[in-house]
C-alpha positions as CSV (number, residue, x, y, z in Angstrom):
1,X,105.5,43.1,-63.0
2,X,107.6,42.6,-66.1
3,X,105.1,40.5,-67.9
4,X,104.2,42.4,-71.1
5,X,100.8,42.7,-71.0
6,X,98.3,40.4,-74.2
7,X,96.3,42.6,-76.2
8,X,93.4,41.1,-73.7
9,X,94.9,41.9,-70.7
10,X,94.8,45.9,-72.1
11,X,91.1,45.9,-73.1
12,X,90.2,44.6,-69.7
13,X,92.3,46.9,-68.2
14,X,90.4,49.7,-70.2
15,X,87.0,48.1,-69.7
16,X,87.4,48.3,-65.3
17,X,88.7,51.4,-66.1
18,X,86.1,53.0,-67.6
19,X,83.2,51.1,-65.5
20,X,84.7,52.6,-62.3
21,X,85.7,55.7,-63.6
22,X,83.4,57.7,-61.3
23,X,85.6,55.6,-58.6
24,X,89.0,56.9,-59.9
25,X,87.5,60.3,-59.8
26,X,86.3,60.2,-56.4
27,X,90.1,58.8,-55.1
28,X,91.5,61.3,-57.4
29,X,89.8,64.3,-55.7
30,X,90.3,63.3,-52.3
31,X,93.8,62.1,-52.5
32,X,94.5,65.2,-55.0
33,X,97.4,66.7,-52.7
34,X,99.3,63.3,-52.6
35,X,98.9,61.1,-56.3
36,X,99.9,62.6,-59.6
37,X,97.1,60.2,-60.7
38,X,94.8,57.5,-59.8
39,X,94.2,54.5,-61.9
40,X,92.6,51.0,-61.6
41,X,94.8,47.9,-62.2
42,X,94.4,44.1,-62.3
43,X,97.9,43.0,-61.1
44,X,97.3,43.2,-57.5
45,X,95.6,40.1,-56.5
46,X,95.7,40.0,-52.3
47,X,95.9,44.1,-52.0
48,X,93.7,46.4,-52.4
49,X,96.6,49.1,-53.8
50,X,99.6,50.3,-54.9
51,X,102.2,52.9,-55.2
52,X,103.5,53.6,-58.3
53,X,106.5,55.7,-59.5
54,X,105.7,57.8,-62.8
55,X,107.7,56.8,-65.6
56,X,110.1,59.7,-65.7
57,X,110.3,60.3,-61.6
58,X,112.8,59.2,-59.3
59,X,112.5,56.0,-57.2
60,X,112.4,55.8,-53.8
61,X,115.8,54.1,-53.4
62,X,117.4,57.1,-55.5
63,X,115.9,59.5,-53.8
64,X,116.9,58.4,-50.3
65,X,120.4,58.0,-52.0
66,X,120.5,61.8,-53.4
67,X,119.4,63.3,-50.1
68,X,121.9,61.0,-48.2
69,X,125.2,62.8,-51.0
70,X,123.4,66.0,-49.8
71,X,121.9,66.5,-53.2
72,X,118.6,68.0,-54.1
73,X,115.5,65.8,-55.1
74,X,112.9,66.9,-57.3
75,X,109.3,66.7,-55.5
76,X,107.5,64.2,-57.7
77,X,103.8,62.4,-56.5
78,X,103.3,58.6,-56.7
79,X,101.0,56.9,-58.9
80,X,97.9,55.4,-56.7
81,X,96.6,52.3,-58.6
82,X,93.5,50.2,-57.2
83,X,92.6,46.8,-57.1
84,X,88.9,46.8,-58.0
85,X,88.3,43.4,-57.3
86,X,89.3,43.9,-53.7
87,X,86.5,44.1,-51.1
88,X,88.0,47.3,-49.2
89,X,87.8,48.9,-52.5
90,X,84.8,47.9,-53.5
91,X,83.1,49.2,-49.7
92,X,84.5,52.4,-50.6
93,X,83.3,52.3,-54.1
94,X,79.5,52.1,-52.4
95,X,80.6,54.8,-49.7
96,X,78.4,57.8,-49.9
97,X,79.4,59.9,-47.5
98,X,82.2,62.2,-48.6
99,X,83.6,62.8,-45.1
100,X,84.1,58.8,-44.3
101,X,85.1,58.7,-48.0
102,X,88.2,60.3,-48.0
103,X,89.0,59.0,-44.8
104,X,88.6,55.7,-46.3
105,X,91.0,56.7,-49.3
106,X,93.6,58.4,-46.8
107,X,93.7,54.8,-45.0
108,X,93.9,52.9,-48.1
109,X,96.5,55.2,-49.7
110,X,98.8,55.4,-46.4
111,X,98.3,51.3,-46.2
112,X,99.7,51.7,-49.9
113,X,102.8,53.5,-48.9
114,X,103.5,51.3,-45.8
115,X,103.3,48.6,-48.0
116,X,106.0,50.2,-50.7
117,X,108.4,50.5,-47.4
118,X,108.0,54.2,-47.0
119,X,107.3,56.3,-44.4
120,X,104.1,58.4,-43.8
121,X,104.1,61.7,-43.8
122,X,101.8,62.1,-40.9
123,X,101.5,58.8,-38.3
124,X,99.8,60.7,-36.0
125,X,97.1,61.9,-38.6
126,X,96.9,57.8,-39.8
127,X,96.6,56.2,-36.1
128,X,93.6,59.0,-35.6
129,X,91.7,57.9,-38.9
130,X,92.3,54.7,-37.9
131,X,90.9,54.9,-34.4
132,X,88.0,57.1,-35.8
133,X,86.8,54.3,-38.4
134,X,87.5,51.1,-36.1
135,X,85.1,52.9,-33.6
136,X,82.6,53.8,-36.2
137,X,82.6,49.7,-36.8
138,X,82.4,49.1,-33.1
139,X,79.2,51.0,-32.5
């Protein structure tokens, strides 16, 4: 995470970026109450993505600190970065349907802030688009 990145490593970066840029869009809208911003990255390897803190908000850590002294913590919205290479992401890249698309995203972006060791906001809302989409395989 603290490697600085070869001038390389940017234009690739830029290049995924801008071929799945319709991608990011898509995410962006549907997850548009929840991310600051959407943006594709190529240091996930075995996920398919991330949470990110902006670079002037408060991590989590902090903020559980600050609520714990009783203090006030400003609302800020995570980063959501993808891993284009990774086949969930690349099934919802070729989703049509805007309905099971965002469902998709939700699933992806609540697997993203289990994964950073938060908790969701809604459980019961995740365990219901879960259910919905395992079904949807089953039949």
């Amino acid at each position: 995470l603290g490697e600085v990145e070869t001038e390389e490593d940017k234009k690739q970066q830029e290049e995924a970026a801008e071929e799945h840029k319709s991608l990011v869009e898509r995410i962006q809208n549907a997850l548009k109450d929840q991310v600051q911003e959407v943006r594709v990255t190529k240091r996930l390897t075995d996920s398919p993505a991330c949470l990110v803190v902006g670079q002037f908000d408060m991590g989590a850590q902090m903020k559980k600190i600050m609520e714990a002294a009783g203090q006030k913590v400003p609302e800020s919205k995570p980063i959501f970065e993808i891993n284009v290479d990774h086949p969930l992401v690349q099934r919802l890249e070729h989703e049509e349907g805007d309905e099971r698309f965002n469902e998709l995203s939700a699933v992806l972006f609540d697997q993203a802030t289990l994964a950073s060791g938060e908790q969701l906001e809604d459980p019961g809302a995740y365990v219901s688009r879960l259910n919905r989409l395992l079904l949807e395989m089953a039949n």
